[in-house]
N, C-alpha and C positions, 0 to 999 in steps of 0.2 A: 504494500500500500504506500503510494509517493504522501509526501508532505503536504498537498492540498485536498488531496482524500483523508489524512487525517486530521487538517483543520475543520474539514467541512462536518465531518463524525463526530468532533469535538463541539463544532456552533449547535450543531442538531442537540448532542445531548446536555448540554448548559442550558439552552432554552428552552427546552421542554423542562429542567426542573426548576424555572422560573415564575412564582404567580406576581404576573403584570398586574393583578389586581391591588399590589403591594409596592413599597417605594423599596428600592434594594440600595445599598449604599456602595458606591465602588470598590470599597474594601471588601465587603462581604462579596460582590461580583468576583473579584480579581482570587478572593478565598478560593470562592468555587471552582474557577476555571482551574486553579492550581492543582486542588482538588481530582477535578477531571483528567487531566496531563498526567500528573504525578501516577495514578490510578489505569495510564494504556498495560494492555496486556505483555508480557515480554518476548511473545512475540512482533512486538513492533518496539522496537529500543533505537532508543534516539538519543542521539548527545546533549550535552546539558544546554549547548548553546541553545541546538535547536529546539527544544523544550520551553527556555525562555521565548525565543522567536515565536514560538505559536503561542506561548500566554500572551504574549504581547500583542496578536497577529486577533487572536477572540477575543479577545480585552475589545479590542479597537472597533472591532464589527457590532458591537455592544453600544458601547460608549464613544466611542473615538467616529475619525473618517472611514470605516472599513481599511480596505486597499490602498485609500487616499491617503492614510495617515502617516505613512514611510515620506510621502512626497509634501505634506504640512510638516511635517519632523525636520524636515532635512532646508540649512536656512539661505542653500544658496535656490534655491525652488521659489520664483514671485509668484507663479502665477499657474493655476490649475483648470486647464479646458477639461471635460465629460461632455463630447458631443453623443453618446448614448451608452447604456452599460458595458460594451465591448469595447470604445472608441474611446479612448482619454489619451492628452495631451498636455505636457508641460513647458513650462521658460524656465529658462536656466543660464543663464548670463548673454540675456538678450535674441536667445536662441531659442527653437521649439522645438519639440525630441517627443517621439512619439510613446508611451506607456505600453509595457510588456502587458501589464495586467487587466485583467479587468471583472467587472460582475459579473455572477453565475446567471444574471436574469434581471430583467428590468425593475421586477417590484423589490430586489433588493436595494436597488438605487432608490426607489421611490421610498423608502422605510428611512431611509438616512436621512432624505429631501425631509421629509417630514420633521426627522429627531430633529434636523437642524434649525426649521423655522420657526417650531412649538415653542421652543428652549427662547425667542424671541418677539412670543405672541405674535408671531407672525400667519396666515392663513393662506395656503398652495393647495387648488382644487383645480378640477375640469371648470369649473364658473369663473375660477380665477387662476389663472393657470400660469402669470408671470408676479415673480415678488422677489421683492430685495432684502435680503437681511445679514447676520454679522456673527463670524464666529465667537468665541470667549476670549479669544487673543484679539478680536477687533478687525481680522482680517473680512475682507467685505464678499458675500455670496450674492450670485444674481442666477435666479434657476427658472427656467422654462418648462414646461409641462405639455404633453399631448392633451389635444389633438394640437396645439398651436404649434411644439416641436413635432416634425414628421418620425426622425430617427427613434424617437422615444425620449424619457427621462435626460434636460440638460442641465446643466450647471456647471457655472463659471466661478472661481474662487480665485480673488485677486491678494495675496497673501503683506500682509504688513511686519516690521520685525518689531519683536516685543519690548525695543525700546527704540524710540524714535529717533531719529537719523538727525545733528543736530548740523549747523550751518557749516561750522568749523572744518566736520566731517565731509560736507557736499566739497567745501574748496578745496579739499584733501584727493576729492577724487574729482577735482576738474569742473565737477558741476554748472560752477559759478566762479567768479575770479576772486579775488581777495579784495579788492577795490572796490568792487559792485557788490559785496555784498555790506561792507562797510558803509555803503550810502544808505542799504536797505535797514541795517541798524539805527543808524541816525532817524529814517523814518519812520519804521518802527515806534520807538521811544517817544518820537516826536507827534504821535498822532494821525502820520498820513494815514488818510482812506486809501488800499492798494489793490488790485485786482488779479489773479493771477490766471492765466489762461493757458490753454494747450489742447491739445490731441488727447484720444484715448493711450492710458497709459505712459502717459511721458512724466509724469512725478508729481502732481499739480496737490493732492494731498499729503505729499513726503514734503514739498517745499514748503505748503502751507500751514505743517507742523512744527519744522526747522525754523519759521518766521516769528512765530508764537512763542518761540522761548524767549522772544527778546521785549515780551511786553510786562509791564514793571508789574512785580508780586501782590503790589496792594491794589492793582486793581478789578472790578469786578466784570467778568467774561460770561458770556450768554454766548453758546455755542449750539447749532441750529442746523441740523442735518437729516437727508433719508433716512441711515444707516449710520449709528454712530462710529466715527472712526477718527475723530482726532484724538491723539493725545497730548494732552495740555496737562504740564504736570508742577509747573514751578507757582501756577498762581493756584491758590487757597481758596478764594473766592471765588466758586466758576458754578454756572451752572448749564447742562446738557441737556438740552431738549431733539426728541426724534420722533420724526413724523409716524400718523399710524394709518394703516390704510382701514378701506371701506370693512365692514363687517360681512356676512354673509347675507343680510337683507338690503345692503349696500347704502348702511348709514356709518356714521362714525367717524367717516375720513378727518383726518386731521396734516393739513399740507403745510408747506414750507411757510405759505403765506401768512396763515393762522396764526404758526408761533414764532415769526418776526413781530406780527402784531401785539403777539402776547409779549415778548421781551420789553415792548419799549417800556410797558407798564411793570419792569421788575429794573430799575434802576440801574441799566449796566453802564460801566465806562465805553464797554467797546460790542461790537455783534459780528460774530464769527458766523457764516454762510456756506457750510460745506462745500456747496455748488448750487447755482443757481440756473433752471431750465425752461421760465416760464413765468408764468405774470407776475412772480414774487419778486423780480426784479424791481419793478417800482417800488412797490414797501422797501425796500434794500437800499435801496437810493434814496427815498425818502428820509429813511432812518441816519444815512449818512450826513444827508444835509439838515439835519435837528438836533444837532448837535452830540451826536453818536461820534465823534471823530476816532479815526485808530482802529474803524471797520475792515475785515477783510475779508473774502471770498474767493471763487474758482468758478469758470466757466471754459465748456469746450471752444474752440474755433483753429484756428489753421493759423493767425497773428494776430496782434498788437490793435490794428485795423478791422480786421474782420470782428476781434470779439465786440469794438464799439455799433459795431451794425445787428451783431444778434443781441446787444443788448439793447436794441431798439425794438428790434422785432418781440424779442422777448415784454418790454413791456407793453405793445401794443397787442399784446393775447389779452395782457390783464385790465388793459383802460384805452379808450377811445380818445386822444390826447393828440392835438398836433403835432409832429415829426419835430419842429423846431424846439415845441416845448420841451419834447423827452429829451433832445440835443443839450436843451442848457441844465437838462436835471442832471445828464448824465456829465455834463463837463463841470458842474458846478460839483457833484459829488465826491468823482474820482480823481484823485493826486497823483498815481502811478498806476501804471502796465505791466505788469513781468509776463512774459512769454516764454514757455517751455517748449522744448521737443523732444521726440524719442528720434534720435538717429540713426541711421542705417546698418550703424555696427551695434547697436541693442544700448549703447548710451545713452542715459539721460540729461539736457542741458538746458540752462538759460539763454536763448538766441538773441533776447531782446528785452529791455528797460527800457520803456518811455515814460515820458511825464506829460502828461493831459494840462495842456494850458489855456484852453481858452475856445470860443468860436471864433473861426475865421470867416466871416461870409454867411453859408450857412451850413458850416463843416465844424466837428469837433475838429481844432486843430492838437495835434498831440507833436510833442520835440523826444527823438531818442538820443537815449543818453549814451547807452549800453549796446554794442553789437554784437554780435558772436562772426569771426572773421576767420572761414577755414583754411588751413595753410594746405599749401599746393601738394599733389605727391611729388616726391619724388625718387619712386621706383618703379619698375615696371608691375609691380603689384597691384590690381587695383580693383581685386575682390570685396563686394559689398558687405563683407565681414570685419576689412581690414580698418584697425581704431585708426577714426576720425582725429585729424591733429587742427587744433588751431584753439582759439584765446576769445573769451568776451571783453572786447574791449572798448577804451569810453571811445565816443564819437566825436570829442572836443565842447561839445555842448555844455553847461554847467546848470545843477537844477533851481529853476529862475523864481518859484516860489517858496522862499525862505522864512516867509512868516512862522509857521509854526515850528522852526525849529527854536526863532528865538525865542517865542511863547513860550518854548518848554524849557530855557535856560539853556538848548545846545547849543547855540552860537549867538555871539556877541550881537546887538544891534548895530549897522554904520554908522561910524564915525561924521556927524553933520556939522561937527566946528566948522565954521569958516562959511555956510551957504547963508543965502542971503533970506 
């Protein structure tokens, strides 16, 4: 008998002397499994390694990801595709590699789907058959359901490491430069409202965690998300709000919109916006320009540029508003840009800092500060694997609204002896 015949002999007879009717506690779980193992007949004798491997291996199909769980375990793993119980796929230093393993049958998958959404009142049916929710590490799950997936049972798991990546670290690995990230501290500190934008996948809530350690401990953080996943750990005072969907009578919903609204009425210094996709825009902006300063957020788009036109569109889902108006809300609100990318060689970086100054005409005009400038090859290599070389670097531009740094005491007011 191989080793997955006797795991499989092993789940069957753990759960069969399980009564689900009852809470079992891991300890007492991980007893019995021992139990079981320790108890195979000696005609099937197995080394002690392998012995642990398979408590660890039922454990996991139990409690843990099943199969999944070697590949959540393991820290250089981001990112976990299940296009159906046979079909899984992983990242791995910006790469995708296909999964040896997989489920004996689809409703095993679907028994996990379930552990995993229950565990966050979350609710995955044929009526509702797409929902977003979040490991106990924080790592973010987004799972599809038949009939809407064809292949069967999906699910995507974008994995976070369980302690947060901090800025120092990003210019350790190139990320960001040391310069630019130094301006983003000052504004930071200083209050600016900043926006950060990118692609699927390109780092937009690893940067927007990294930005978050630099806002001052005393004060108080209202954080606002789908799926919670920032971690925010130096300030004391914070508090997490996460959206909740429709019930199965399709009452209840509770959106992004909702608890912007509700934050303003709980005293925060600042409102943290996981992402923003849709008419909650406006309240976000709103919020900014009422004296919320030191807000910050994430939205998809391709640059710098584009995200100011979805975040027009964006709030024209939520209010019937002239284009010019939303223009001055949106240039009145936002102080800076940061623009991410995932790059060709599975890199993550900052391509671009601008700073939103003003309407020109009847254009938000924005100035960059910051470019990301790729140095040439030069070898004949020039496989779309091969690390990307070059440097974000400033544009000569200097950032031209200064006020609230001096509000905050970071820099000196001009010297006006001598004007008239």
């Amino acid at each position: 008998m191989d080793e997955e015949a006797i795991f499989r002999r092993l789940r069957q007879e753990v759960g069969s002397s399980i009564d689900y009717s009852q809470s079992l506690s891991d300890e007492l779980l991980m007893k019995r499994i021992e139990e079981a193992v320790f108890a195979l007949p000696q005609e099937l004798p197995l080394h002690f390694r392998k012995k642990n491997r398979l408590i660890r291996k039922v454990f996991s199909s139990f409690r843990g990801l099943d199969i999944l769980q070697p590949l959540l375990d393991d820290p250089a793993v981001t990112e976990i595709m299940v296009n159906s119980h046979t079909e899984i796929f992983y990242e791995q230093d910006g790469r995708i590699h296909p999964f040896t393993g997989g489920f004996d049958e689809p409703a095993r998958l679907e028994d996990m789907i379930q552990s995993i959404v229950s565990k966050v009142n979350r609710t995955v049916n044929e009526s509702q058959p797409i929902v977003d929710a979040r490991l106990p590490d924080g790592s973010r799950v987004h799972v599809v359901l038949p009939p809407v997936a064809l292949k069967g049972p999906t699910l995507t798991i974008r994995k976070f490491p369980s302690r947060p990546l901090t800025m120092e670290e990003l210019v350790n690995r190139a990320s960001i430069s040391a310069e630019a990230a130094d301006l983003l501290r000052l504004a930071v500190q200083a209050k600016y409202n900043i926006f950060i934008s990118g692609g699927t996948g390109s780092g937009k809530t690893t940067f927007l965690n990294a930005l978050s350690g630099w806002i001052p401990k005393d004060e108080r953080i209202i954080t606002i998300e789908d799926s919670a996943e920032l971690q925010i750990r130096q300030v004391e005072n914070l508090v997490s709000l996460e959206t909740r969907n429709a019930n199965t009578e399709g009452k209840g919903q509770i959106g992004i919109r909702d608890l912007i609204r509700a934050s303003l009425r709980m005293r925060p210094n600042r409102i943290i916006v996981g992402e923003v996709r849709g008419g909650e825009a406006l309240e976000m902006l709103q919020a900014m320009n009422t004296g919320h300063d030191g807000s910050l957020s994430t939205g998809h788009s391709n640059s710098s540029k584009d995200m100011l036109s979805r975040l027009e569109t964006m709030v024209l889902m939520g209010a019937s508003l002239p284009v010019q108006v939303i223009r001055s809300q949106i240039a009145s609100a936002l102080d800076l840009l940061v623009h991410l990318s995932r790059m060709r060689d599975g890199s993550r970086r900052v391509v671009e800092i601008s700073e939103v100054v003003g309407i020109e005409g009847e254009n938000i005009e924005t100035v960059p500060l910051f470019l990301f400038q790729e140095s040439p090859c030069t070898d004949a290599d020039s496989s779309i694997h091969k690390k990307i070389q070059g440097a974000l670097c400033p544009t000569g531009h200097v950032l031209a609204n200064r006020q609230k740094l001096r509000d905050s005491g970071l820099e000196a007011p001009p010297d006006r002896r001598g004007t008239a």
